[in-house]
C-alpha positions as a Markdown table, in Angstrom:
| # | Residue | x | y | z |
|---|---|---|---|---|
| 1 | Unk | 14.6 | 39.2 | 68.4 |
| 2 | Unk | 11.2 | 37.2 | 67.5 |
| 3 | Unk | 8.5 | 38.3 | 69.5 |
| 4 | Unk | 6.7 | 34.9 | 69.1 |
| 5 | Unk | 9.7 | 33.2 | 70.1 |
| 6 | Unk | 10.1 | 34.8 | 73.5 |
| 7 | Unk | 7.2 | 34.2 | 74.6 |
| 8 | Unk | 6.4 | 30.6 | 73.6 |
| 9 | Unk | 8.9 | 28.5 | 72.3 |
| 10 | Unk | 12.2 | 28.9 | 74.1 |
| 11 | Unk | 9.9 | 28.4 | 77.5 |
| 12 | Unk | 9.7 | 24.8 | 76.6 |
| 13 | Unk | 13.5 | 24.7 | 76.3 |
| 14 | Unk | 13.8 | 24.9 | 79.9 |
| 15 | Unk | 12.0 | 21.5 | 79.7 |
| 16 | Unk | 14.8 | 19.5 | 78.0 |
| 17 | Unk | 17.7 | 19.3 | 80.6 |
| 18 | Unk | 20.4 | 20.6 | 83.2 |
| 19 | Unk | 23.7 | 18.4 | 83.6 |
| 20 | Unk | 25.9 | 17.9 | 86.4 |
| 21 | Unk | 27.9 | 20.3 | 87.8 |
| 22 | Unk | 31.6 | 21.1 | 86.6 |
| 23 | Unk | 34.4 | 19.9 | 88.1 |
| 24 | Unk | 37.1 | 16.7 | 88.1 |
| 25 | Unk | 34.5 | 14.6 | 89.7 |
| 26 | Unk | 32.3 | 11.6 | 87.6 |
| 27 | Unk | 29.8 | 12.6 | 85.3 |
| 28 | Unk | 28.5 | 10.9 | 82.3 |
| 29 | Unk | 28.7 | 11.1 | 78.9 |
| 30 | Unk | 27.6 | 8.2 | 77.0 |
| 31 | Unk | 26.5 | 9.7 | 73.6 |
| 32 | Unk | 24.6 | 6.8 | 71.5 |
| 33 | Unk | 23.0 | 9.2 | 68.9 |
| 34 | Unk | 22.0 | 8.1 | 65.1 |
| 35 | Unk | 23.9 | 9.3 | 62.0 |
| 36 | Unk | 26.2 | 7.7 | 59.7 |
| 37 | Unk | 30.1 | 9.0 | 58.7 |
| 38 | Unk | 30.0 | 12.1 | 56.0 |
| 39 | Unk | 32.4 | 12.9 | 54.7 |
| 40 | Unk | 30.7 | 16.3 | 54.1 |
| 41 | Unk | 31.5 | 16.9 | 57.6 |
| 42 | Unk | 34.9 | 17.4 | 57.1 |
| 43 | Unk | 37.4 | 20.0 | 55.6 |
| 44 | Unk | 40.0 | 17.6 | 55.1 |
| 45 | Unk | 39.7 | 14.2 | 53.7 |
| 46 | Unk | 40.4 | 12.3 | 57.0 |
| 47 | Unk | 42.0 | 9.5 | 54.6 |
| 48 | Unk | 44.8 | 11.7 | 53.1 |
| 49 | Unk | 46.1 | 11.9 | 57.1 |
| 50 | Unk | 48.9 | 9.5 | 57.6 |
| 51 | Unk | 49.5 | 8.7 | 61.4 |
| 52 | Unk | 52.7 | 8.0 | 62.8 |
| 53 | Unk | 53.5 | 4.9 | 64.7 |
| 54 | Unk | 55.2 | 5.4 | 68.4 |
| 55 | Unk | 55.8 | 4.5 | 71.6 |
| 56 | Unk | 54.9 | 7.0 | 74.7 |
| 57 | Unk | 55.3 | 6.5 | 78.5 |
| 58 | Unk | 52.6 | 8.9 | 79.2 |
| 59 | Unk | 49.5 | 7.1 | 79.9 |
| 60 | Unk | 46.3 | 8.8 | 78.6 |
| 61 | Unk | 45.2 | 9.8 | 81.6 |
| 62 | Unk | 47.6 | 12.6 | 83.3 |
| 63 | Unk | 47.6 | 12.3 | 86.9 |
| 64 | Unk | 46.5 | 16.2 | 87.1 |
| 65 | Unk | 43.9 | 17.4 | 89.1 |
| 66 | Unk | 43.3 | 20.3 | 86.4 |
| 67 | Unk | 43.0 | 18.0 | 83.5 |
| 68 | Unk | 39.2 | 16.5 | 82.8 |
| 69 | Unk | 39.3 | 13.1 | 81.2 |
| 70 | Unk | 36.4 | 11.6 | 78.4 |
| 71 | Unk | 34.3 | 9.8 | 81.0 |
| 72 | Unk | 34.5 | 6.3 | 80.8 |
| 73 | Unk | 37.4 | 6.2 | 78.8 |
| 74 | Unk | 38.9 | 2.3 | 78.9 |
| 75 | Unk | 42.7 | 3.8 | 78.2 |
| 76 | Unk | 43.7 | 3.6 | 81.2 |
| 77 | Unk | 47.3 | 1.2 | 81.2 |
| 78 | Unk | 49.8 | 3.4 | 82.9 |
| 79 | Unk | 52.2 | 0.5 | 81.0 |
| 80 | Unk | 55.9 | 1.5 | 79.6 |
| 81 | Unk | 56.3 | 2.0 | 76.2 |
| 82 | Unk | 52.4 | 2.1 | 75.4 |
| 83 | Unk | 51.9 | 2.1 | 71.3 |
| 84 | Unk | 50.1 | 4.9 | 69.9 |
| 85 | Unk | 49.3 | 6.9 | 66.7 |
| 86 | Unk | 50.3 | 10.5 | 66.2 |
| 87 | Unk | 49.1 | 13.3 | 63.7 |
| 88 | Unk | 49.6 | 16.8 | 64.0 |
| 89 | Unk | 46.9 | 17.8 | 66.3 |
| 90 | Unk | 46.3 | 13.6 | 67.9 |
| 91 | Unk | 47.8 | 11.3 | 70.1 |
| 92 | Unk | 45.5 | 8.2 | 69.7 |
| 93 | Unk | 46.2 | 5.1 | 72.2 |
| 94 | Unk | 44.1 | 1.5 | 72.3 |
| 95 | Unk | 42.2 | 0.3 | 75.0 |
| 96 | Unk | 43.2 | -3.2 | 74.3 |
| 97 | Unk | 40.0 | -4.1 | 72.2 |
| 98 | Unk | 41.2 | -1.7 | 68.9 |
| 99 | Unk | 43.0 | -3.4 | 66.1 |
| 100 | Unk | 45.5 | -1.1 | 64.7 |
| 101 | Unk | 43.4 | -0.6 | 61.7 |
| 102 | Unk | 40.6 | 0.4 | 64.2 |
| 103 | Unk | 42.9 | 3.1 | 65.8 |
| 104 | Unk | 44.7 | 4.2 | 63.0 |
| 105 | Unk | 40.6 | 5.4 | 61.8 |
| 106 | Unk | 40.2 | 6.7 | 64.9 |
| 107 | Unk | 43.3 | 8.8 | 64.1 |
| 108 | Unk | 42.4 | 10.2 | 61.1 |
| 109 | Unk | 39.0 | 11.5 | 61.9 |
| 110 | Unk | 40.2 | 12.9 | 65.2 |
| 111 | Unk | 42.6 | 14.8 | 63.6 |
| 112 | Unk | 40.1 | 15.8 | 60.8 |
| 113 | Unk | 37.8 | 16.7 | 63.2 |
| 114 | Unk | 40.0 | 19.0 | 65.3 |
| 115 | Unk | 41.4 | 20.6 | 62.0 |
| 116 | Unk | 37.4 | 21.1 | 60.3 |
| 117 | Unk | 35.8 | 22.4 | 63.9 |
| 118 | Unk | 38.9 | 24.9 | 64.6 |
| 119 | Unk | 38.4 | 26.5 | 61.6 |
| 120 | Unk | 34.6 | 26.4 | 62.1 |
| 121 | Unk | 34.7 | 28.4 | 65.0 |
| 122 | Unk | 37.8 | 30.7 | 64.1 |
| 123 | Unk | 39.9 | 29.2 | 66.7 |
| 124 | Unk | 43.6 | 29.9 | 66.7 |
| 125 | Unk | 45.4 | 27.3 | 68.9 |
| 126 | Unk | 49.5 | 27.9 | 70.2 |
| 127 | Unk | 51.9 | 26.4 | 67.7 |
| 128 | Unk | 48.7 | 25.3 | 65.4 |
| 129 | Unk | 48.2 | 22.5 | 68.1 |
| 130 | Unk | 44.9 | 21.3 | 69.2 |
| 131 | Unk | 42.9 | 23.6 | 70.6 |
| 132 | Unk | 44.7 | 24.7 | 73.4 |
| 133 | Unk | 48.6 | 24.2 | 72.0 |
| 134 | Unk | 48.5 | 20.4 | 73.5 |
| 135 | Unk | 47.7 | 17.4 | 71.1 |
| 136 | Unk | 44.2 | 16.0 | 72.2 |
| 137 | Unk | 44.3 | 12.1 | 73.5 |
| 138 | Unk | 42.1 | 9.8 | 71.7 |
| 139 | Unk | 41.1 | 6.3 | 73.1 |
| 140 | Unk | 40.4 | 4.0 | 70.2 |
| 141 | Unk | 38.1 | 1.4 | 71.9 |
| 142 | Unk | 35.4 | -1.5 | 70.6 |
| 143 | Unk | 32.2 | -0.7 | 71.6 |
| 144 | Unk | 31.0 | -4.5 | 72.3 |
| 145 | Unk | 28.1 | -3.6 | 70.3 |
| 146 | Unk | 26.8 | -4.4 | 67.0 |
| 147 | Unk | 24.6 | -1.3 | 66.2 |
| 148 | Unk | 25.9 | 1.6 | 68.5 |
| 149 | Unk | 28.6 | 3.8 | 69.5 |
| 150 | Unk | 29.7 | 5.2 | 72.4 |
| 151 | Unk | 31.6 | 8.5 | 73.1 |
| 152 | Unk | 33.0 | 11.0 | 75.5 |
| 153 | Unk | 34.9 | 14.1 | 75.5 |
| 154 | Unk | 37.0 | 16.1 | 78.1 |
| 155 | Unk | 38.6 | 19.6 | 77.5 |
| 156 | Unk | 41.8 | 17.4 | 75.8 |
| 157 | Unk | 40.7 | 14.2 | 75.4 |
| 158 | Unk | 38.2 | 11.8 | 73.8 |
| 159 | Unk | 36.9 | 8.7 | 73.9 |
| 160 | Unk | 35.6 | 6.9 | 70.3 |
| 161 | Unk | 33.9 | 3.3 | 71.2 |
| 162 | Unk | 32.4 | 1.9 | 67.8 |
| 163 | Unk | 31.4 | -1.7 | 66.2 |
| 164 | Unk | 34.5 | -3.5 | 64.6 |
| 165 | Unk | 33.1 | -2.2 | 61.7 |
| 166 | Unk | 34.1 | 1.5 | 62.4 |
| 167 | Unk | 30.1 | 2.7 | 61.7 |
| 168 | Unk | 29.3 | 5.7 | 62.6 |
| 169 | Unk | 33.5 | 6.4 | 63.7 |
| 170 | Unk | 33.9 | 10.1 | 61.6 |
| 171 | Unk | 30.5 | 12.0 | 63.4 |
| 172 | Unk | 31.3 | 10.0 | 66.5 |
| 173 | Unk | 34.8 | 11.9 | 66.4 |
| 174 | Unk | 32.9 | 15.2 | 65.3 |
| 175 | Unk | 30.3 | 14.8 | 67.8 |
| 176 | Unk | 32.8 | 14.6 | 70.8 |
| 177 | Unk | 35.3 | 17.1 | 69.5 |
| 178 | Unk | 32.2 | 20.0 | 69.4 |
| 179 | Unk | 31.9 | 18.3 | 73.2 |
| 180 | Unk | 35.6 | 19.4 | 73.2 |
| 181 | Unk | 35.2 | 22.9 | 71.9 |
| 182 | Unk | 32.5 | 23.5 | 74.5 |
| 183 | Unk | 34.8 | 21.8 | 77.4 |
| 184 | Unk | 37.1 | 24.6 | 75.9 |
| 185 | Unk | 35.1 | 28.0 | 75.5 |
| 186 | Unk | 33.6 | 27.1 | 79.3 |
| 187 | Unk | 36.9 | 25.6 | 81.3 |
| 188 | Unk | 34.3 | 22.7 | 81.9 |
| 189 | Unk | 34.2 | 19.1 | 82.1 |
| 190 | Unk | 31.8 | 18.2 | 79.2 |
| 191 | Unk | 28.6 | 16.7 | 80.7 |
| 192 | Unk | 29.2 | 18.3 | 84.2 |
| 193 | Unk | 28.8 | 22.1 | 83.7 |
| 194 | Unk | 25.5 | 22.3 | 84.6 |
| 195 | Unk | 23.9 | 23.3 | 81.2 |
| 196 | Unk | 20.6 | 22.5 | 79.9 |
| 197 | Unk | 21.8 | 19.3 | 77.5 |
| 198 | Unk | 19.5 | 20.2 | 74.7 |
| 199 | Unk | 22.1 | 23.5 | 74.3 |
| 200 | Unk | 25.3 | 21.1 | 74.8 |
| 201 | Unk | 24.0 | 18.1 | 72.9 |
| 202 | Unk | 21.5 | 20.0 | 70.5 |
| 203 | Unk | 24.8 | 22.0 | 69.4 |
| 204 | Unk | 26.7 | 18.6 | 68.6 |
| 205 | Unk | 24.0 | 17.1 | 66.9 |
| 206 | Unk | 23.3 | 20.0 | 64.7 |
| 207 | Unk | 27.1 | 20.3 | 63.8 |
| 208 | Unk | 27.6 | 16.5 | 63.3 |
| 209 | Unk | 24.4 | 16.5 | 61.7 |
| 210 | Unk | 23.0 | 14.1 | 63.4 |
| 211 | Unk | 19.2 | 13.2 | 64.6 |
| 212 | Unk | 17.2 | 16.0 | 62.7 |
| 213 | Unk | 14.0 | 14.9 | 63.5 |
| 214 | Unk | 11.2 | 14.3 | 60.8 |
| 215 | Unk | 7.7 | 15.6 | 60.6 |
| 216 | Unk | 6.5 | 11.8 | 62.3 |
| 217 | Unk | 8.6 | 12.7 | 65.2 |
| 218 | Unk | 6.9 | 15.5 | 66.3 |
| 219 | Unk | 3.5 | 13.7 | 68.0 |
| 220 | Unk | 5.6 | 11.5 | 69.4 |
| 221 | Unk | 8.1 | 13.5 | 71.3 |
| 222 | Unk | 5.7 | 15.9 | 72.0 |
| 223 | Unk | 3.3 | 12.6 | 73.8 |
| 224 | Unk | 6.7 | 12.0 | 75.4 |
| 225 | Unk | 7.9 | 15.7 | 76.5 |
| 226 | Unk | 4.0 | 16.5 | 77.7 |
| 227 | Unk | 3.8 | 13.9 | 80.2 |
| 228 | Unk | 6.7 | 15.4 | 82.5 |
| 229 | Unk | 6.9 | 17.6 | 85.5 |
| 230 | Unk | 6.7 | 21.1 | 84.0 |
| 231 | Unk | 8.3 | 22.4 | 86.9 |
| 232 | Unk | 11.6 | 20.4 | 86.2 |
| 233 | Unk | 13.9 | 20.7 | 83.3 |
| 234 | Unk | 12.2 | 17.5 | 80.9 |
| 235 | Unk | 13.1 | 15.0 | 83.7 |
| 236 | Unk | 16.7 | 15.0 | 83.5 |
| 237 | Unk | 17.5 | 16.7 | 87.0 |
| 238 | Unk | 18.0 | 12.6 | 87.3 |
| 239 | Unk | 20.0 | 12.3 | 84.1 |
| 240 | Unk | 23.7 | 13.1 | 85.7 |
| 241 | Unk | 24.9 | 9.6 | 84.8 |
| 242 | Unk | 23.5 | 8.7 | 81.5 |
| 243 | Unk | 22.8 | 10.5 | 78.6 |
| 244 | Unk | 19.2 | 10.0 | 77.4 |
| 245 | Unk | 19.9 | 9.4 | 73.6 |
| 246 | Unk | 16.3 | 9.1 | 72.8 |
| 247 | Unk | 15.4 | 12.6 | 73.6 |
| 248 | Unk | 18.4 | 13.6 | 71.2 |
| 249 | Unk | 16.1 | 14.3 | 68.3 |
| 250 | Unk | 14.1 | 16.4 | 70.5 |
| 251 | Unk | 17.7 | 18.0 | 71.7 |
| 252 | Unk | 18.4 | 18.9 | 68.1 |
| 253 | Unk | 14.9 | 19.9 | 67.5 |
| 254 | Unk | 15.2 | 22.7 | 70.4 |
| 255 | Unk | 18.5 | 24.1 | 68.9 |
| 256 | Unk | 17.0 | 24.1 | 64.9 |
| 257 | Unk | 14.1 | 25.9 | 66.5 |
| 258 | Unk | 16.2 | 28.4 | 68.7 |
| 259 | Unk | 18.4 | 29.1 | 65.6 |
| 260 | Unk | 15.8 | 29.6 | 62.8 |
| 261 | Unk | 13.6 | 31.7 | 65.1 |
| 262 | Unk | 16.7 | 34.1 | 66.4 |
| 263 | Unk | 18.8 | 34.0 | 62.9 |
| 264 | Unk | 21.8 | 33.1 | 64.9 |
| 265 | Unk | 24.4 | 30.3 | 64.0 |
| 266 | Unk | 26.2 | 27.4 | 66.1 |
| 267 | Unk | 29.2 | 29.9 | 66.3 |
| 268 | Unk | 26.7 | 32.4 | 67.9 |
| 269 | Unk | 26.1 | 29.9 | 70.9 |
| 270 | Unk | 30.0 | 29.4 | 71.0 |
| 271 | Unk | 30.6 | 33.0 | 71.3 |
| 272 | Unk | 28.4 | 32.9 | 74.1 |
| 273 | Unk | 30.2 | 30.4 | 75.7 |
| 274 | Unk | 33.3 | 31.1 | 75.8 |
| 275 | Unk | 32.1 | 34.6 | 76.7 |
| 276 | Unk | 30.7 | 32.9 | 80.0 |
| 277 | Unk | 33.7 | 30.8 | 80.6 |
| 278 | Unk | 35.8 | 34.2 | 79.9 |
| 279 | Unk | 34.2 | 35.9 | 82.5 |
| 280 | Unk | 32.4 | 33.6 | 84.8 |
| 281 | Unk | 34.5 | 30.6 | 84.4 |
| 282 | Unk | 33.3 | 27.1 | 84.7 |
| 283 | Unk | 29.3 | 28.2 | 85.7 |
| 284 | Unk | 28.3 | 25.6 | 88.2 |
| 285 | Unk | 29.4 | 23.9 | 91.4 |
| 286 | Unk | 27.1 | 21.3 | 92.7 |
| 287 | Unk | 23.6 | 20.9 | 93.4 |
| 288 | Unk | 22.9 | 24.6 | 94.8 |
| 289 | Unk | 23.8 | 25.6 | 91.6 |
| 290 | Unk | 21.5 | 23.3 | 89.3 |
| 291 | Unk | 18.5 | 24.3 | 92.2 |
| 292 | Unk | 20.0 | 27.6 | 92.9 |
| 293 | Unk | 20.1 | 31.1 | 91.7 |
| 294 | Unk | 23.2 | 31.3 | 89.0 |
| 295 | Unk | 21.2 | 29.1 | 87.0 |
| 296 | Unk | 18.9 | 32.2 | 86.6 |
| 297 | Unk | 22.0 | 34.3 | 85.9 |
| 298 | Unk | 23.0 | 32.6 | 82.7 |
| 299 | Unk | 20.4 | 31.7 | 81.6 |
| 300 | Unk | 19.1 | 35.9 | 82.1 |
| 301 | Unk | 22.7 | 36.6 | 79.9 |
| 302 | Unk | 21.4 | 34.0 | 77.7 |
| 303 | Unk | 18.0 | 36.0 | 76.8 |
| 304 | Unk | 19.6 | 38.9 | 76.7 |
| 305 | Unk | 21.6 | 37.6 | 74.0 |
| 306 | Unk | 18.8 | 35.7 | 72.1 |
| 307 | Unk | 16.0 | 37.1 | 72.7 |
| 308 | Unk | 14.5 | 34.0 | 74.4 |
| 309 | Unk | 12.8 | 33.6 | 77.7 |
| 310 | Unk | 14.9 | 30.4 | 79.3 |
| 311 | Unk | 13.4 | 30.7 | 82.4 |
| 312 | Unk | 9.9 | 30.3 | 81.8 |
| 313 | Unk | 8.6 | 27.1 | 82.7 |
| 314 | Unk | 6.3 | 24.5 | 81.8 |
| 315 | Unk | 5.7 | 22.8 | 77.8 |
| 316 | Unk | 1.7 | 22.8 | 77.7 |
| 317 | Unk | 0.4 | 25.9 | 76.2 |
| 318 | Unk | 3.3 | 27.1 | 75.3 |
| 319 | Unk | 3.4 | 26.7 | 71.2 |
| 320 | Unk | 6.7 | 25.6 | 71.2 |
| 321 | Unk | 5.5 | 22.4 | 68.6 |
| 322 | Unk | 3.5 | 24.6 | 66.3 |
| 323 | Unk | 6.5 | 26.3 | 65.7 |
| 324 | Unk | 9.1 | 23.5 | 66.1 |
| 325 | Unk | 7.0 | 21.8 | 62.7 |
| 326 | Unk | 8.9 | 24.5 | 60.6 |
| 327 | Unk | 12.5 | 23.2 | 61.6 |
| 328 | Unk | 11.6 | 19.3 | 61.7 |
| 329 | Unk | 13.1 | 18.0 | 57.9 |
């Protein structure tokens, strides 16, 4: 534990975000952060996987109450004989919009992505499929923009929107499917189980390596952190629908900082997790939770495990950028 750290920087973490609550309702889960493909990022060349052409009369979205779907996924046809893609761990469909060139990438870094992040995190996976011994469904879409992507992830299923030009397609994929290992270690919908989002979207970016802020950042997101309620969580209590993508370097900021000051890794955080989701289950139901009392309760088993202080309040005074300037590349 880092004296220093308890008391002043993790108090300013409590500033950056709670998310809905769990459950099979809608939540959001839009994710439009920066970064380019690397293929760094993965332990397999995702072009040495060769997908398999097929036809399926499962549509992509089971009709079961138990199963939590990628928000806003556009795969819905519940159409005979639908055409899709299949690897070992992947069953990718098309939304209509994806050439098969488009899906057949979409393919390849899914299944690179559940092979590289399974290892990762020492996750062992019935019959070697998936995480959970199903294959994860993957909607291929066309994001309809130019410049950005858009994502989403349930506990078996994502959804991989990008330009025709497949930008940004491989850390889209590795993004979500760290969405997906955190859907799994909690029992949770992603984006609705009522966790601060710079922990769940912090941990993503840092694995996908995405949005490490620089030096320049820092005035600016500390003008734009400042100027919020200290006594909510960085002004996304209002932040259940849409993700706010430009606080993501500030996200991935707040997990570099938490990291470097504890010595812990992402697989720390994961451990914690699924530790929660092992004994707690999915920890949130609703808006007595995000207001309520079991907020305090994970977040007191989350200092006790980090040596932080998660429920202090308030970002002004609390040296969280003086420090932060050490982690910011």
């Amino acid at each position: 534990m880092n004296p220093r750290y308890s008391a002043l920087a993790l108090a300013t973490f409590l500033s950056l975000g709670l998310l809905a609550a769990c459950g099979g309702g809608g939540g959001s889960s839009s994710d439009t952060s920066s970064g380019s493909t690397s293929a760094s990022l993965f332990a397999i060349d995702p072009a040495s996987i060769t997908p398999t052409a097929a036809t399926t009369d499962q549509p992509f979205q089971y009709p079961n109450v138990l199963e939590f779907y990628a928000y806003g996924s556009s795969c819905r046809s519940t159409a005979l004989g639908q055409a899709v893609l299949v690897t070992d761990n992947t069953v990718t469909y098309s939304d209509g919009t994806a050439t098969p060139e488009h899906m057949k990438r979409a393919a390849q870094y899914a299944e690179a992505s559940v092979r590289t992040l399974r290892d990762k995190f020492g996750l062992s996976a019935p019959n070697n499929i998936g995480f959970d011994g199903q294959k994860v469904r993957v909607c291929a879409a066309i994001s309809g923009s130019s410049t950005q992507s858009n994502g989403s992830a349930g506990i078996r299923t994502l959804h991989l929107g990008t330009p025709e030009g497949y930008s940004g397609l491989g850390t889209l994929a590795f993004h979500e499917t760290t969405h997906m290992v955190q859907a799994q270690a909690l029992n949770c919908q992603t984006q609705q189980y009522g966790w601060e989002r710079w922990l769940t979207e912090g941990m993503a970016l840092r694995v996908a390596g995405q949005d490490s802020p620089s030096q320049g950042d820092l005035n600016s997101l500390q003008t734009a952190f400042s100027g919020l309620d200290a006594n909510l969580p960085f002004g996304d209590m209002d932040q259940r629908v849409s993700v706010r993508s430009d606080r993501y370097p500030g996200y991935r900021l707040a997990v570099d900082t938490l990291l470097g000051e504890t010595g812990k890794t992402e697989l720390d955080l994961y451990r914690f997790m699924k530790k929660v989701g092992d004994t707690s289950g999915c920890p949130g139901g609703g808006a007595i939770y995000v207001l309520g009392a079991p907020v305090a309760g994970w977040k007191a088993a989350f200092d006790a495990s980090f040596g932080t202080d998660l429920r202090g309040t308030g970002v002004a005074g609390s040296g969280f950028w003086a420090l932060a300037k050490k982690y910011a590349k």
